[in-house]
N, C-alpha and C positions, 0 to 999 in steps of 0.2 A: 603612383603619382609622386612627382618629386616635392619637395620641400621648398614649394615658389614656384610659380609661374611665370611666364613672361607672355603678351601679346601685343598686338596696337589694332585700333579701329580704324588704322588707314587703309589696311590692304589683308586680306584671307593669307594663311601661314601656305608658302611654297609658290604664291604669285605675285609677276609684277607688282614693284615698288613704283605707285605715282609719280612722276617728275619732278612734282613738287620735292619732293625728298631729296631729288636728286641733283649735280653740275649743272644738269641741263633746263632748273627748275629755281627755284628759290634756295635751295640747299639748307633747307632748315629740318632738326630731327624732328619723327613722326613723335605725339603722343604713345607712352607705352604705359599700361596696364597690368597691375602686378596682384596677384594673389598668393591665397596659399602661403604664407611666409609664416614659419612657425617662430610662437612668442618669443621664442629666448634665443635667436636671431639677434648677433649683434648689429650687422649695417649688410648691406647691400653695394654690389656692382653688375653693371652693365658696359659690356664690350661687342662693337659690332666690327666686324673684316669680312672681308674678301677671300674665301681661300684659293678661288682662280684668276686671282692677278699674277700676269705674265713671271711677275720675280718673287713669287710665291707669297703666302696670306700675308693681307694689305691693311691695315688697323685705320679704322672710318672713326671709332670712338668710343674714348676710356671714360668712364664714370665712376666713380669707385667714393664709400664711405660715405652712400646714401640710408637715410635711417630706417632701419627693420619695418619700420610702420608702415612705411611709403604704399598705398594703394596707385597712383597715378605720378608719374612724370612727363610733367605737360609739353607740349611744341614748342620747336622753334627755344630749345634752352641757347643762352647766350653764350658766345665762346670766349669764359673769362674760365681761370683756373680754378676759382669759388664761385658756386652754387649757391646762390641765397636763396632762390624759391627752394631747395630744397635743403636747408640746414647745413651750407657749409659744406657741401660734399665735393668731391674735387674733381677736377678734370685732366687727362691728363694731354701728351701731345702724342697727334694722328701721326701717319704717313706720309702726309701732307707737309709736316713739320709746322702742322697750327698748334695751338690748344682748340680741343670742342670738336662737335661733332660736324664732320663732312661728308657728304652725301658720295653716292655710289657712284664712279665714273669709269666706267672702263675704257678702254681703246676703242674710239669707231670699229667699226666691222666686226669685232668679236662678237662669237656668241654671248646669249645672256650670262652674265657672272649671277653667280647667287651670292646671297649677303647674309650672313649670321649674325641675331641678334641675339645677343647671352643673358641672361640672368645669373649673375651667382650669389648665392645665399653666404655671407661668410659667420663662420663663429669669434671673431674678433673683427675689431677695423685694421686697412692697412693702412703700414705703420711707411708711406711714401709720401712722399712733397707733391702737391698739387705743381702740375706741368711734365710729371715724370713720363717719361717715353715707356712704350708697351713690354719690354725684358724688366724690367724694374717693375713694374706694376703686377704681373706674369706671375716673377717668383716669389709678392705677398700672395697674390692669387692661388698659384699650386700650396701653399703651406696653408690658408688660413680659409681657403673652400667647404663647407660642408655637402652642399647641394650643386646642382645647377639646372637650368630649363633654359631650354632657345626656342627660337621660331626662325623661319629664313624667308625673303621675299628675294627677287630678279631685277635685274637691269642691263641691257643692252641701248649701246648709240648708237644709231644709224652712221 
């Protein structure tokens, strides 16, 4: 068992993602669901991408320097670089070149892409400026990870 879970009540792990989550939908993040986080856990990230978009994994959304505690991260968070529903945690900027999280779109006619959603448990917060693009956020990530737990759901456009 790892060190933190990750899930959401929007969709079973390894099936379609709702619309709602997605371009073709409201494009607002699902509620996600965190356990398992042991006590002395500094803060928390979460990272979702694409690893079969056309020009290789496609980053939907950085969340980074949420508080250990955190049992739930509710819908629909707002696409500002601070987090206040959750303490100030930061967000950084997609593929998209937003800040915040944006839903799964691939190219009509592709097959379904899958979508990784990460948890990482870290032993320290990173030490990165809210708006940081995902190589910047990446290499506090690979240095200051203890854990991690994902789940994945689908999406295809007609």
């Amino acid at each position: 068992m790892p060190d933190g879970t990750i899930r959401t009540p929007a969709f079973t792990h390894g099936e379609p993602i709702p619309e709602k989550y997605t371009c073709e939908g409201e494009d607002v993040s699902p509620e996600l669901t965190i356990a398992d986080v042991p006590d002395d856990a500094a803060a928390l990230a979460v990272v979702v991408d694409d690893p079969d978009a056309p020009a290789g994994t496609f980053t939907h959304w950085l969340l980074w320097n949420v508080p250990a505690d955190t049992v739930e991260i509710p819908e629909g968070i707002d696409r500002l670089e601070e987090v206040t529903e959750l303490d100030g945690a930061s967000q950084g900027e997609n593929d998209f070149g937003e800040v915040g999280y944006r839903g799964p779109c691939p190219p009509e006619g592709d097959a379904p892409h899958e979508y990784r959603f990460t948890l990482y448990v870290l032993d320290e917060e990173l030490a990165v400026e809210a708006g940081a693009p995902r190589p910047d956020v990446q290499d506090e990530l690979d240095a200051k990870t203890r854990d991690s737990d994902q789940f994945t759901g689908t999406f295809a456009r007609s």
